[in-house]
C-alpha positions in Angstrom: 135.2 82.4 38.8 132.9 83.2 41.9 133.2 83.7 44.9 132.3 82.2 48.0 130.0 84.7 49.0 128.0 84.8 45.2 127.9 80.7 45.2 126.4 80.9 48.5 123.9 83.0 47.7 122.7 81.4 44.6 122.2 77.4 46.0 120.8 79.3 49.0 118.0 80.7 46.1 118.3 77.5 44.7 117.0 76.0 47.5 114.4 78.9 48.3 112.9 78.2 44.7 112.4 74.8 44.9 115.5 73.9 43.0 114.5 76.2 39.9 117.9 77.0 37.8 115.9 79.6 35.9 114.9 81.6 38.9 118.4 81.7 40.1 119.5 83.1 36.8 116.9 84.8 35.9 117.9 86.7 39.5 121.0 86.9 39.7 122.4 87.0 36.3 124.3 83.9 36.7 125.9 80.4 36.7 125.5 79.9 33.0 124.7 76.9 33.0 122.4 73.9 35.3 125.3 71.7 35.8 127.3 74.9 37.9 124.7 75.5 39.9 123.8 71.8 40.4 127.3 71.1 41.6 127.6 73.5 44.0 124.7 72.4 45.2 125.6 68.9 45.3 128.5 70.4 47.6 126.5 71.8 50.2 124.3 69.0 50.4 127.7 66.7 51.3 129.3 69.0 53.2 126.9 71.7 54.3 129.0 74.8 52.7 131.1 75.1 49.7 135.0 75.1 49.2 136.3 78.8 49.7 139.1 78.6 47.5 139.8 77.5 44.0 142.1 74.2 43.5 142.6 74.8 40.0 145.6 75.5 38.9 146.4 78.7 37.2 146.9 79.0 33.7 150.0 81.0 33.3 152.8 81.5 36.0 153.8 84.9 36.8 156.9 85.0 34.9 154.8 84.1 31.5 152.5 87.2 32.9 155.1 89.5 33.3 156.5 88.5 29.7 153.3 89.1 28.1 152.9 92.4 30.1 156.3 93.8 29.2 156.4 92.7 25.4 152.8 95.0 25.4 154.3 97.7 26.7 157.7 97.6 24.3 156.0 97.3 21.3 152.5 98.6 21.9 149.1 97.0 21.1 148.3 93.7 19.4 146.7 93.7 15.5 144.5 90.6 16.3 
C-alpha cells in the first residue's frame, strides 16, 4: 500500500514528465506497474486528488492476528 502523500507525489511527476511511467519509477522506485500509476491518475483527473484512505477490506480480523501471533510465540518459529 501507499500512502496519500507518495501517490501524490508520483501522478504529480507523472504529469511533470509528460505522462512517462518509466521516469516515475525510474525516480521514485515505484508503482510496479503502468496500470497503478495510470489509475491514480485517472483519479485525479476526475476528481482532482486521490482517495485518502483504503476501502479494501482487510485480509485477516484481529482475532485471526492475535491467533497467529500467540501460536508463534507458544511454539516458536515456523519450518516453512
Amino acid at each position: 500500500m501507499y500512502s496519500y502523500d507518495d501517490r501524490m507525489r508520483a501522478v504529480k511527476l507523472y504529469i511533470q514528465y509528460d505522462h512517462s511511467f518509466s521516469s516515475v519509477q525510474q525516480e521514485l522506485g515505484y508503482p510496479n506497474n503502468r496500470k497503478t500509476l495510470k489509475a491514480w491518475y485517472k483519479e485525479f483527473v476526475e476528481t482532482k486528488t486521490l482517495h485518502k484512505k483504503s476501502s479494501r477490506n482487510p485480509k485477516y480480523s484481529q482475532e485471526q492476528k492475535q491467533l497467529a501471533i500467540d501460536y508463534y510465540y507458544e511454539h516458536g518459529r515456523c519450518l516453512v
